[in-house]
C-alpha positions in Angstrom: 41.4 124.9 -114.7 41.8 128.2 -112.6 41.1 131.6 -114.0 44.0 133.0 -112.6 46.0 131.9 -115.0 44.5 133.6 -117.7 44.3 137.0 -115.4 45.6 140.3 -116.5 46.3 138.9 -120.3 43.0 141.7 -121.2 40.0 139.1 -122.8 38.0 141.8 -121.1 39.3 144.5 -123.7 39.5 142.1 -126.2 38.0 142.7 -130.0 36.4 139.3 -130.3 34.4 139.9 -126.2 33.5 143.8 -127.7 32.0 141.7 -130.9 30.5 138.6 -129.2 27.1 136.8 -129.7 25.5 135.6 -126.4 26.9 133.2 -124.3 25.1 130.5 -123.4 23.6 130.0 -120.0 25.4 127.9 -117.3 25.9 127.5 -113.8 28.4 126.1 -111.9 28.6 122.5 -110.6 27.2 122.4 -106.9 27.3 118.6 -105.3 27.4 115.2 -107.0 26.9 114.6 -110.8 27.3 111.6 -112.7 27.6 110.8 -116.7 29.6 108.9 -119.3 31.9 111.5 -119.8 33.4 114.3 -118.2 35.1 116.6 -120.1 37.6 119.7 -118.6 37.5 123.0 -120.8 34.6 124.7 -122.8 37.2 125.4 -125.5 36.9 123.9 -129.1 38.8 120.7 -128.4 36.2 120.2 -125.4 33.0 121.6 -127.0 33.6 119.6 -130.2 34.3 116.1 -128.3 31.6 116.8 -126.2 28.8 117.6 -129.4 30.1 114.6 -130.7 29.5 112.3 -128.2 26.2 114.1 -127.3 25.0 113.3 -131.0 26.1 109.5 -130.2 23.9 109.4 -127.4 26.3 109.6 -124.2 25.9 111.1 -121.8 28.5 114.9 -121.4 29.0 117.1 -118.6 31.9 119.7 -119.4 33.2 121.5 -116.4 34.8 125.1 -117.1 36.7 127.1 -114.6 36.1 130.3 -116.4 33.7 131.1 -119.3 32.9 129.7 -122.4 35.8 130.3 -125.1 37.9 132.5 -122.6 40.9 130.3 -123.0 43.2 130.2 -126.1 40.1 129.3 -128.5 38.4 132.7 -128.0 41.8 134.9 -127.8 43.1 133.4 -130.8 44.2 135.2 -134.1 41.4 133.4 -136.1 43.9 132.0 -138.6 42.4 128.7 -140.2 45.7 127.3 -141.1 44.9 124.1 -142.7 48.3 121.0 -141.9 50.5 121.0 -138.9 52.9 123.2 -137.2 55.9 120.9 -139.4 54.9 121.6 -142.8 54.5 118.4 -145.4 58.2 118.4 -145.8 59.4 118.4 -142.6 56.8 115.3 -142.6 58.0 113.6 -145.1 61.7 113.7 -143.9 60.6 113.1 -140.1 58.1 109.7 -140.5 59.0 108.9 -144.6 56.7 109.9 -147.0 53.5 107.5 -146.8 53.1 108.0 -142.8 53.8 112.1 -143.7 51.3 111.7 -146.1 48.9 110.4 -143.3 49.2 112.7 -141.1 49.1 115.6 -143.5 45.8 114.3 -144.7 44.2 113.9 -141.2 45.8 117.4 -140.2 44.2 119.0 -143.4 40.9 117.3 -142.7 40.5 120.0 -139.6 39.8 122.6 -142.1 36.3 120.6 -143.5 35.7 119.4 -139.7 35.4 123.6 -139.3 33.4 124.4 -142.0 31.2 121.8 -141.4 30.6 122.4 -137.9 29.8 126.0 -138.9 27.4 125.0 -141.9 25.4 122.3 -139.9 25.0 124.4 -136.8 24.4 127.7 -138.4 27.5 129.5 -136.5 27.7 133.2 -137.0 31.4 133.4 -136.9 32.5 136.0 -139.8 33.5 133.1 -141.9 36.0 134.3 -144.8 37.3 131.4 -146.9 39.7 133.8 -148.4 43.3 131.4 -148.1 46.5 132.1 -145.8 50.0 133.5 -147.0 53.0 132.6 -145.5 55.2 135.8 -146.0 59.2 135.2 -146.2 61.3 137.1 -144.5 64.5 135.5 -146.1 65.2 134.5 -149.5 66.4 131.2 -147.6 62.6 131.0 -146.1 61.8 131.5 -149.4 63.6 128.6 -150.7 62.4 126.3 -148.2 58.4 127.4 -149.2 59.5 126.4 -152.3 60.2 122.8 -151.6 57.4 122.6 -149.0 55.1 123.3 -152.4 57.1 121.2 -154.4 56.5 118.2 -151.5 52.6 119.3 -151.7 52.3 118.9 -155.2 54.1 115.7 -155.5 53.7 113.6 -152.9 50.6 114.8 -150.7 48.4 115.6 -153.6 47.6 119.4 -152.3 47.0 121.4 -155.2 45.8 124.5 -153.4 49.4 125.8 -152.3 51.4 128.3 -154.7 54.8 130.2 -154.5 54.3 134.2 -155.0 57.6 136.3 -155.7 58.5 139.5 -154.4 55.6 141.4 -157.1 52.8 139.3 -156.1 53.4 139.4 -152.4 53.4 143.2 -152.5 50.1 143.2 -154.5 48.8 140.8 -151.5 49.8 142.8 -148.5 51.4 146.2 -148.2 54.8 145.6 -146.8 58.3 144.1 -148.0 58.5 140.6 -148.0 60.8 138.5 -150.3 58.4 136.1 -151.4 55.6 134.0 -149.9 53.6 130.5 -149.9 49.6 131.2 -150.2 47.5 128.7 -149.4 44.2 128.9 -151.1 42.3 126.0 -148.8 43.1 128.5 -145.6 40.9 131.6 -144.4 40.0 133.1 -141.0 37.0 133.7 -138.5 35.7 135.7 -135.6 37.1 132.5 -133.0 35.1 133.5 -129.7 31.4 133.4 -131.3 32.7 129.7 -133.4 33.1 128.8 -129.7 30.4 130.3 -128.9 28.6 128.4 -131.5 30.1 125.3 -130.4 28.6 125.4 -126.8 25.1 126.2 -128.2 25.8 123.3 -130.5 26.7 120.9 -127.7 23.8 122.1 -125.1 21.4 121.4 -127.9 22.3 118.0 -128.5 22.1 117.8 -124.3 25.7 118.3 -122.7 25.1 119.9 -119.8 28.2 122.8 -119.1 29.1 124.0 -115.6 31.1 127.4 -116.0 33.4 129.1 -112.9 34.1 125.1 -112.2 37.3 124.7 -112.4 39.0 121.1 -111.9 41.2 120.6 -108.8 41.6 117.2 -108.8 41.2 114.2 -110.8 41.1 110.6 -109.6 41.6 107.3 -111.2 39.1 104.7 -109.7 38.2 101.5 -110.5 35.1 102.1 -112.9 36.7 105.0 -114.6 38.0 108.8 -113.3 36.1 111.4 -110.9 36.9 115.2 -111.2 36.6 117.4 -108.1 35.5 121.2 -108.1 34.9 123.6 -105.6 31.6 123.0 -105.4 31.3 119.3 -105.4 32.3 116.2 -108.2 31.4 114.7 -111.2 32.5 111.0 -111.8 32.4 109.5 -115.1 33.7 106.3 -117.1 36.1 108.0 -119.3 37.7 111.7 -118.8 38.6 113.9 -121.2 41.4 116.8 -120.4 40.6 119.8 -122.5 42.0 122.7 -121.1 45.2 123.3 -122.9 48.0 125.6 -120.8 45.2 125.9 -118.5 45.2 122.4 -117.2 47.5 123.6 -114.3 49.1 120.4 -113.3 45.6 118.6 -112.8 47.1 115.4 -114.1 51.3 116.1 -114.3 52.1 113.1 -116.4 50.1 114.9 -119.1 51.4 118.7 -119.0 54.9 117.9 -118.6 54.7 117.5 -122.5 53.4 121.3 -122.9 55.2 124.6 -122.1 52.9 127.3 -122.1 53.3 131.0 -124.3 51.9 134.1 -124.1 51.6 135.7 -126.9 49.2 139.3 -127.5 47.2 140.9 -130.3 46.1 144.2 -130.7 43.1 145.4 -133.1 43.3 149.2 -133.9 40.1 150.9 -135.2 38.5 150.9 -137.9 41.1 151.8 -141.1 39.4 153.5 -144.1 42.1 152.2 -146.4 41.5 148.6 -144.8 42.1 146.6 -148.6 44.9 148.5 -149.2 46.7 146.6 -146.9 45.4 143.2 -147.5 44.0 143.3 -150.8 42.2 140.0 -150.8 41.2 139.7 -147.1 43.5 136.9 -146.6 45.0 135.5 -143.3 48.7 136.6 -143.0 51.6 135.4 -140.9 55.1 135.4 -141.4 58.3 133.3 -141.4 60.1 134.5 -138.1 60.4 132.4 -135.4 58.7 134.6 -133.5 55.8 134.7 -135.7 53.7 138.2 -136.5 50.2 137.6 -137.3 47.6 139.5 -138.8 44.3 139.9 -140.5 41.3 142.2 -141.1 38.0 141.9 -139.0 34.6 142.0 -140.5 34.8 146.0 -139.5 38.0 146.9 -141.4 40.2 146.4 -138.3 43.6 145.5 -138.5 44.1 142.5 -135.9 47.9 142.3 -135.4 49.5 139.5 -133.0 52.9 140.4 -132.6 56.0 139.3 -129.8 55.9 136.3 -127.1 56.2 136.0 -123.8 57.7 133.0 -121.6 56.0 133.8 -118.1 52.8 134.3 -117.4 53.5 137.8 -116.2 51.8 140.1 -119.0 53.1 143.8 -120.1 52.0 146.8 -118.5 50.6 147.9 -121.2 49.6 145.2 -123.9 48.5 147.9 -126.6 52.1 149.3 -126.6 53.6 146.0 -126.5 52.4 145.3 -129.7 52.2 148.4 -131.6 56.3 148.3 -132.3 55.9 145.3 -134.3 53.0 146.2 -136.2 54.6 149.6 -137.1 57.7 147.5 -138.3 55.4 145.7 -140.3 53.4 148.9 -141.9 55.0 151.9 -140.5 52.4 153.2 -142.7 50.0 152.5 -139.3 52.4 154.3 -137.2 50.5 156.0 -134.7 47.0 154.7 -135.1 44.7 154.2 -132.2 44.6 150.5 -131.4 40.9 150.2 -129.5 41.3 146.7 -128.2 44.4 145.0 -127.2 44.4 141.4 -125.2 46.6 138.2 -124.7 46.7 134.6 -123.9 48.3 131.4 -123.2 48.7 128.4 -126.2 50.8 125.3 -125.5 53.7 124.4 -127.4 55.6 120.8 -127.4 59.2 120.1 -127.7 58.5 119.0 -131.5 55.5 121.6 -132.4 53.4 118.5 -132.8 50.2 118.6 -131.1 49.8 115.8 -127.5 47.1 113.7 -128.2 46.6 110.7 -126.3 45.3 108.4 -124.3 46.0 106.4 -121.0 43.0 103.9 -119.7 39.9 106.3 -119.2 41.7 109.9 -119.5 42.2 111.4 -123.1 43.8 114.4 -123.8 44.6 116.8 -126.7 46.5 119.9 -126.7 50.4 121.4 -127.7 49.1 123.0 -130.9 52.1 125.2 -130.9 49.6 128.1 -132.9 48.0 125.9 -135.0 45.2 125.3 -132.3 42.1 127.9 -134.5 41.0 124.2 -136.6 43.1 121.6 -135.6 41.7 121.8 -131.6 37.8 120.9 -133.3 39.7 117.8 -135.2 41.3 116.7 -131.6 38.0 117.2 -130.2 36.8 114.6 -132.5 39.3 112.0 -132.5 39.0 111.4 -128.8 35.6 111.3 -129.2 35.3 108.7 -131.7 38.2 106.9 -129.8 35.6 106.8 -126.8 33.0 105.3 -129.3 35.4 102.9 -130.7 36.9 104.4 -133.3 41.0 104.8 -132.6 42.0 105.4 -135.9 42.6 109.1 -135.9 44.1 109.0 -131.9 46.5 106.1 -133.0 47.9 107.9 -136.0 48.1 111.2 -133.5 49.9 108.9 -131.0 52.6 107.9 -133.2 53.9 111.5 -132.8 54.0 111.9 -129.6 56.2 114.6 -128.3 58.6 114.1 -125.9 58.1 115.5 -121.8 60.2 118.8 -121.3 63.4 118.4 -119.6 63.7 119.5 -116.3 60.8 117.9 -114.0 58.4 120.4 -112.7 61.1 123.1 -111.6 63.3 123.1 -114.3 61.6 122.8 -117.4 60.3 126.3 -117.2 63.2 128.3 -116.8 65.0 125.6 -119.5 62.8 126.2 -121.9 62.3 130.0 -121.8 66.4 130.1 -122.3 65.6 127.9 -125.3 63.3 130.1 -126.6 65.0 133.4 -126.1 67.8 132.0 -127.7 66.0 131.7 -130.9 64.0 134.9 -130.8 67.3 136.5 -130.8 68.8 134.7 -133.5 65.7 136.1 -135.2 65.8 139.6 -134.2 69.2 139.5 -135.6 68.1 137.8 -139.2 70.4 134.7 -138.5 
């Protein structure tokens, strides 16, 4: 996983770095090491597979070719989104309503894989259970929140989603919206220290982690997989890919499924009318395709995540990058310092599922298309129990498999950003 690909997106200016508990100590990986699993990336997917497996008594050494949390589990916009990318509906329609009903249920079980991660290992992560709302931009979005509540209700048993009209979404956040779908089961947290937490977690239960390591090569051999570093090799019986859109080609068959995004946040100072834009703390993103973001920090910080990228190539000038579309959203703001502003990469697939799979000793899990903040500490546990015997969860995860991206390893890029900039223009245009 080189570092490189995560250079000049800011995590050094980043809120959640300026706010951090310590990291834990590491080295990285010099000659030959040997265990019963080798995982690739000290992000939450990685750090909760590898606590899992720890606690079951294998042995874990997790390789990291940056720092702890510096890939899209510590940049993240701390949204704890409980469900999938396709809401329930979409579900339903998609796989017919008992396999929806599955997979909504396993999806929504993130959310209580969190909390009890932070509750058992005492992880000081600014923790607000306070729900998520879905703003609409279009009374069509609104309609379609509508059935998506409708299908909750009646067919996957979630009681803790509710439609707000135009009134009650203005009493939530301080802009115009048409209408919105609030999620009561949803919340938000400081995501670099619950990674942070996760890697004391996993050290404690004995996982030995190897930062500024990153994975070059990974071979197949007859008794299970061994990953090369700079520094030497660590072979293992089963492998676990963690990295996300940092995995940089280590195993191609894998990451043709997953296009990587950047997408940027900026957190301005601290507002002294902080509640008066988010009257009940809540987590708040919105219906465009290219989503806006945004939340309060435990200091009264407005963290706004606003406008995409399809290279890797970030802005000049992140801070101004963002700052148009959070004064769209509260021009109110327009003109306040922003103190921190930082960006990242986060997978997407073809159908906004997540990849989760498995092919002899390599697992993998990624492509959570911005859903990753509690769904990548689920996937970090399915694979792990699937190690231990247990494929329930990775079967059911399987069955949704995206597609590969068109285009072989040339193509696909440039196909897909067309794709994309397609649709962000349709939605700068309200079509």
């Amino acid at each position: 996983m080189p570092t490189s690909f995560n250079g000049g997106l800011g995590m050094e200016s980043s809120y959640y770095l300026a706010t951090a508990n310590p990291s834990p100590a590491t080295r990285p990986l010099h000659g030959i090491a040997r265990a019963d699993v080798v995982v690739v990336g000290a992000g939450c997917t990685g750090l909760a597979a590898a606590r899992y497996l720890a606690c079951q008594g294998r042995s874990v050494i997790l390789i990291e070719g940056g720092e702890v949390g510096w890939g899209a589990s510590g940049r993240n916009g701390g949204q704890m989104i409980p469900g999938l990318r396709l809401g329930a509906a979409q579900l339903v329609k998609r796989y017919g309503a008992e396999h929806g009903r599955r997979l909504f249920k396993l999806s929504v079980s993130a959310r209580d894989e969190v909390l009890g991660l932070i509750n058992d290992e005492g992880i000081k992560c600014d923790l607000k259970r306070t729900g998520h709302l879905s703003a609409a931009i279009k009374e069509s979005d609104l309609d379609d929140m509508r059935r998506e509540v409708e299908c909750l209700h009646t067919i996957m048993d979630y009681s803790d989603a509710a439609i707000l009209e135009k009134a009650d979404t203005r009493r939530e956040v301080a802009t115009d919206y048409v209408g919105g779908l609030l999620d009561r089961g949803g919340g938000h947290l400081h995501p670099l220290n619950y990674t942070l937490g996760l890697a004391e977690a996993a050290i404690n239960r004995g996982v030995t982690i190897h930062c500024q390591s990153p994975a070059k090569r990974l071979d197949r051999t007859g008794s299970g997989v061994t990953v090369h570093v700079p520094g030497g090799r660590v072979i293992a019986r089963h492998c676990i890919l963690a990295g996300d859109a940092l995995l940089a080609g280590l195993d191609s068959s894998v990451t043709r499924h997953i296009m990587p995004i950047a997408s940027y946040i900026a957190a301005t100072r601290p507002l002294n009318n902080s509640s008066e834009l988010i009257s009940a703390d809540r987590a708040i993103s919105d219906s465009r395709f290219v989503v806006n973001y945004f939340r309060l920090s435990a200091d009264g910080r407005l963290l706004f995540g606003g406008g995409e990228r399809y290279t890797r190539r970030p802005p000049t000038d992140i801070a101004e990058f963002v700052r148009p579309f959070m004064e769209r959203t509260f021009p109110q703001l327009t003109g306040t310092p922003i103190d921190h502003a930082w960006g990242g990469l986060v997978s997407v697939t073809r159908t906004r599922l997540p990849h989760i799979g498995r092919d002899g000793p390599v697992l993998w899990a990624h492509g959570y298309s911005g859903m990753g903040t509690i769904l990548s500490s689920l996937a970090g546990s399915v694979l792990a129990k699937a190690i231990d015997g247990d494929d329930v969860g990775l079967d059911l995860f399987q069955s949704i498999s995206p597609p590969a991206f068109p285009g072989g390893g040339l193509l696909r890029g440039p196909l897909h950003t067309l794709a994309m900039l397609w649709y962000a223009t349709r939605d700068r245009l309200g079509v």
